[in-house]
C-alpha positions in Angstrom: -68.5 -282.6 72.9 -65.9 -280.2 71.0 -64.7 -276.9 72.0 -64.4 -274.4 69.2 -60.8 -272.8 68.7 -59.9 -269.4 70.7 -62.5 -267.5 68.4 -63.2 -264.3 70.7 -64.8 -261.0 70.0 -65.2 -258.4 72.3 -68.8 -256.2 71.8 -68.8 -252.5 72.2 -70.6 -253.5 75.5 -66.9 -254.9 76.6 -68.8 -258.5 76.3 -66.7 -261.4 74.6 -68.7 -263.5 72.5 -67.4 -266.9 70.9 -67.5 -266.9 67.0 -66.9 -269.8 64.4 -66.8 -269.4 60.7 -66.9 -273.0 58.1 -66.5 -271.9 54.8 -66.7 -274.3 51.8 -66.0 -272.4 49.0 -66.3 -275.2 46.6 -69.9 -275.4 46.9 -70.3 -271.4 47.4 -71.7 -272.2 50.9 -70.2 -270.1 54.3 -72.0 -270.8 57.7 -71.5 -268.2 60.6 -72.0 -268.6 64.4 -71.9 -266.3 67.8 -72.3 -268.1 70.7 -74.0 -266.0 73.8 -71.2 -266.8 76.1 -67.5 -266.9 75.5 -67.4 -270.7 77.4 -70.2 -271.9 74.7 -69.4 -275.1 73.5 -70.4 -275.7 70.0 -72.8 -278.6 71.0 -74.9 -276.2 73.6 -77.8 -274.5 72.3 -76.6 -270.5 72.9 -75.5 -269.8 68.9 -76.8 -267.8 66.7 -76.3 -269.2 63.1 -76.3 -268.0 59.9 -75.3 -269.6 56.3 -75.0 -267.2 53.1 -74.9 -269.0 50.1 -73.6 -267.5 46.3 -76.1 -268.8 43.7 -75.0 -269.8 40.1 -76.4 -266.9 39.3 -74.5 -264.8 41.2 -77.2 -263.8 44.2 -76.4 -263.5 47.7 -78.9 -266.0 49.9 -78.7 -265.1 53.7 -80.7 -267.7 55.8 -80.5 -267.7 59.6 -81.3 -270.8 61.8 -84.2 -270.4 64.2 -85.5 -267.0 64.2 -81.8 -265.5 64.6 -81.8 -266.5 68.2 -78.7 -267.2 70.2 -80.7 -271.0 70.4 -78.8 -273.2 67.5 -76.5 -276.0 68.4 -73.0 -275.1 66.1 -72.9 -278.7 65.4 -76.0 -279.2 63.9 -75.3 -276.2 62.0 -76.5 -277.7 58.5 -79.4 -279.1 60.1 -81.2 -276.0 60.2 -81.3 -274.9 56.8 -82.8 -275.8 53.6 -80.4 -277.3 50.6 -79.2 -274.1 48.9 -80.6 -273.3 45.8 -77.5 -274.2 43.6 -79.4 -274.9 40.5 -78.2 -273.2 37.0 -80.5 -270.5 36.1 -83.2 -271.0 33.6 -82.9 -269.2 30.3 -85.3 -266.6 29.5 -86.6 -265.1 26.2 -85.1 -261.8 25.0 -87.6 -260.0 26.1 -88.5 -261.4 29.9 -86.6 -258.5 31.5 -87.1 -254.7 31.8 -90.1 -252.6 30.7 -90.7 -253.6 26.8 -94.3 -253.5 26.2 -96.1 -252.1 28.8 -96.1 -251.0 32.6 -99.7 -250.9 34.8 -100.5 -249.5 37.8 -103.3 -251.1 39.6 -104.9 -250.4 43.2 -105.8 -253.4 45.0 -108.6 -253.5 47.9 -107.8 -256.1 50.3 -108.8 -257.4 53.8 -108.5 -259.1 56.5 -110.8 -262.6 55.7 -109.9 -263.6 52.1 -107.0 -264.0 49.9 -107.4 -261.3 47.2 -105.2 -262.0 43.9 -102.7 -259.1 43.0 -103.8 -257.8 40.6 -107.5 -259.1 40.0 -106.6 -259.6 36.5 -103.0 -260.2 35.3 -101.0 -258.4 32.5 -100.8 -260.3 29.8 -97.1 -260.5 29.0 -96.0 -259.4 32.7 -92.5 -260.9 33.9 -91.9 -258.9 37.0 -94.5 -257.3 39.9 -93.7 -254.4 42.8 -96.4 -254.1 45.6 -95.8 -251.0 47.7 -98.1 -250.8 51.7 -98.5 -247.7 52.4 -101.4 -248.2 54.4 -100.5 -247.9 58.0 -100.8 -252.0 59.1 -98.9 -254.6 57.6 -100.1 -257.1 55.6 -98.7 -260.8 54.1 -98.3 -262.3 50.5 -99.2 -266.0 49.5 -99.5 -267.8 46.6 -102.7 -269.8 47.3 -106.2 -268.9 48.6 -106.3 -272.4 50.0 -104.0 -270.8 53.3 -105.6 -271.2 56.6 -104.9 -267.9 58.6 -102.8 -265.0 58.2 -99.5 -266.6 57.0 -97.0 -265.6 54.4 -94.4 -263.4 53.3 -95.0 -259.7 55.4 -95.3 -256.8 53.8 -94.8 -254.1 56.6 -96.0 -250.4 56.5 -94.4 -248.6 54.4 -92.4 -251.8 52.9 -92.2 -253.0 49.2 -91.7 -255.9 47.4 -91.1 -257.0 44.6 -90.7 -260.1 42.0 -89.6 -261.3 38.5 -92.5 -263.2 38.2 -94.9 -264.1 34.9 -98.8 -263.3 34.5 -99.3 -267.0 35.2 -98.0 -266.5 38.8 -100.8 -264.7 41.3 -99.9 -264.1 44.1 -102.7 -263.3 46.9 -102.3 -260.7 49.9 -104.4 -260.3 52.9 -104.5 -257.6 55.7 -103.6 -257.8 59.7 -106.9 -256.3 60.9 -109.0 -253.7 57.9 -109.6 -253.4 54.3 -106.6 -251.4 52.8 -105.3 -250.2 49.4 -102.0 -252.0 48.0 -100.2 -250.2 45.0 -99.4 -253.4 42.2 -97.0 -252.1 39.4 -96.7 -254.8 36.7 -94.3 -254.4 33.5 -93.9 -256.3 30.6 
């Protein structure tokens, strides 16, 4: 067992907390701990870990490890995350970004039982989506209708989201608990 180096922070609570940093800038990839206790040791389970990663193309990726608990072991620190995404970005025609052609507006009637696509019929052309809920419960985004359950990405009250994404790509949202209205924008 190791003990990190004299890496102290005091909260505004007058609490010290034990912090490490690993940065490997060579391969744009910077993981972050905060250890409950100020005695952690960096093989106890009592860290809360997270790694942010620069893409080739520039984005910022922030990924924590278990739910953002203080419950991660700082050794096994890579262990909890996916590879990054270091890929080189994929080259797109002239026209695959901003509003060219056309923008729609669709409302979409979903529920609680079935996947419903978003929109029911795609834009011909689209290459990016924004759904808005504004419908008082929040409500979760797939990509298949073959999910068991209420699973995917959540889409709270009053939350958006939205994607660069082509008319080939549906994606498929389903409510917590009633049949509500979703706002789809699509542009092309």
């Amino acid at each position: 067992m190791s003990f990190p180096g004299q890496n102290f922070v005091r909260s505004h609570t007058g609490r010290d907390f034990l912090y490490e940093r690993e940065d490997h800038p060579a391969s744009n990839v910077w993981y972050y701990g905060a250890a409950a206790r100020a005695d952690a040791l960096t093989s106890d389970a009592l860290w809360e870990i997270k790694r942010v990663t620069i893409t080739n193309t520039g984005e910022t990726e922030t990924r924590y490890a278990l739910q953002a608990g203080f419950n991660a072991i700082w050794d096994n620190r890579a262990t909890y995350f996916p590879a990054p995404d270091m890929a080189a970005p994929t080259p797109t025609a002239p026209h695959a970004t901003g509003l060219n052609n056309y923008g729609k507006i669709s409302i979409v009637l979903i529920n609680a039982i079935t996947w419903t696509p978003l929109p029911a019929v795609a834009g011909v052309g689209r290459n990016a989506i924004q759904i808005q809920n504004r419908t008082g419960q929040e409500t979760k985004i797939n990509y298949s209708t073959g999910i068991a359950g209420y699973v995917g990405m959540i889409l709270d009250n009053g939350g958006e989201r939205a994607y660069d994404i082509t008319d080939n790509v549906i994606l498929y949202a389903k409510s917590a608990t009633s049949p509500v209205n979703l706002t789809v924008e699509e542009v092309s």
